[in-house]
C-alpha positions, 0 to 999 in steps of 0.5 A: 507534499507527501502523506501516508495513505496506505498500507498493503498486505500481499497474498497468494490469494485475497482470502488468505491476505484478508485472514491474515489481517482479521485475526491479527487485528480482530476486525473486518475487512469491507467488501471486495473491489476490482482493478481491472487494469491490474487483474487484481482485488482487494479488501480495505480497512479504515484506520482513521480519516487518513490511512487505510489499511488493503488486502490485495491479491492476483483475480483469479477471475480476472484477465492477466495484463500484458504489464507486471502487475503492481507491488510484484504480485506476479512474483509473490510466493509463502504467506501472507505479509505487509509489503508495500507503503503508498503515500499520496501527493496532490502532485504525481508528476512533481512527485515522480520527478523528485523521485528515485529513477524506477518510481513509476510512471504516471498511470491513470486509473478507475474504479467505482467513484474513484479516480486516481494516478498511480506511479507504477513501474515497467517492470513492477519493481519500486526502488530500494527493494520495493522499500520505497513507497508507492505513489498516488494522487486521488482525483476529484476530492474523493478517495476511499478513506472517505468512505470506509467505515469506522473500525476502531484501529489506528496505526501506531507505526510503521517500520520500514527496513532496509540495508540502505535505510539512510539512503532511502530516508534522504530520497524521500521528503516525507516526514510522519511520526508514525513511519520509521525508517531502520538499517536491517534486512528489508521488511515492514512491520506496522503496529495498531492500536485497536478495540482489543488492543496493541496488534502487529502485521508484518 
């Protein structure tokens, strides 16, 4: 079984992501956290008890792995924007199996209090343009939405284009009212409801 577990805003750099996001949607990231496998950092949203929202960005600071690092940041250029989906799965390597080839290997990973595996691929580049969601299983019951204080957003929907969009769909067993999948030029765009109203990332 898949379910949405979050959304990710790429940027140049965390801050740029991070502002971004708060003055689309006119609330505050929490505080920052590493990914030392990756040479990334990020800066999460709760939407709710299932859903998080993250800001993730190249650590400056932080060694460059010998890997691509994920969502293609290494390649990430321009402004801020949303570009990748992850769902999570209580299976990772059924998951995987049933997967498009290029899904991801299987990677284990910590931070803090979580663990977690992660379908990363080789090459950094998920199928479908990267249209195809990302995939992850938390491990020992607890996962970040957990903890994430109470903003008031909820995602409403999440549009995810792609000249193959059926394709896509037929690949994915997934189903949630709030994703859709629509033939176009390869984008995502997400739409909240929040304290101040109907906001939009894309």
């Amino acid at each position: 079984m898949l379910e949405l577990d979050h959304i990710a805003i790429a940027g140049a750099t965390l801050e740029e992501a991070v502002a971004h996001v708060e003055a689309a949607l006119g609330c505050a990231l929490g505080p920052v956290g590493h990914h030392a496998h990756m040479g990334t950092h990020n800066r999460l949203l709760g939407l709710g008890r299932d859903v998080y929202l993250e800001a993730i960005a190249i650590d400056p600071a932080a060694p460059a792995p010998a890997w691509p690092r994920w969502f293609r940041l290494d390649e990430f250029s321009g402004p801020p924007r949303l570009t990748n989906w992850i769902l999570r799965t209580d299976d990772l390597d059924a998951a995987l199996a049933a997967a498009p080839a290029g899904a991801g290997v299987a990677t284990a990973l910590a931070r803090g209090d979580f663990r977690w595996r992660m379908g990363i691929p080789a090459d950094g580049r998920l199928p479908f343009d990267d249209a195809h969601p990302a995939l992850i299983e938390w491990r020992g019951g607890l996962k970040p939405q957990d903890r994430l204080a109470e903003t008031g957003c909820r995602l409403v929907r999440l549009e995810v284009a792609h000249p193959e969009a059926e394709a896509l769909d037929a690949a994915l067993p997934f189903r949630d009212p709030r994703v859709v999948l629509v033939s176009g030029t390869r984008a995502l765009r997400a739409s909240f409801s929040t304290p101040h109203g109907q906001r939009s990332l894309e």
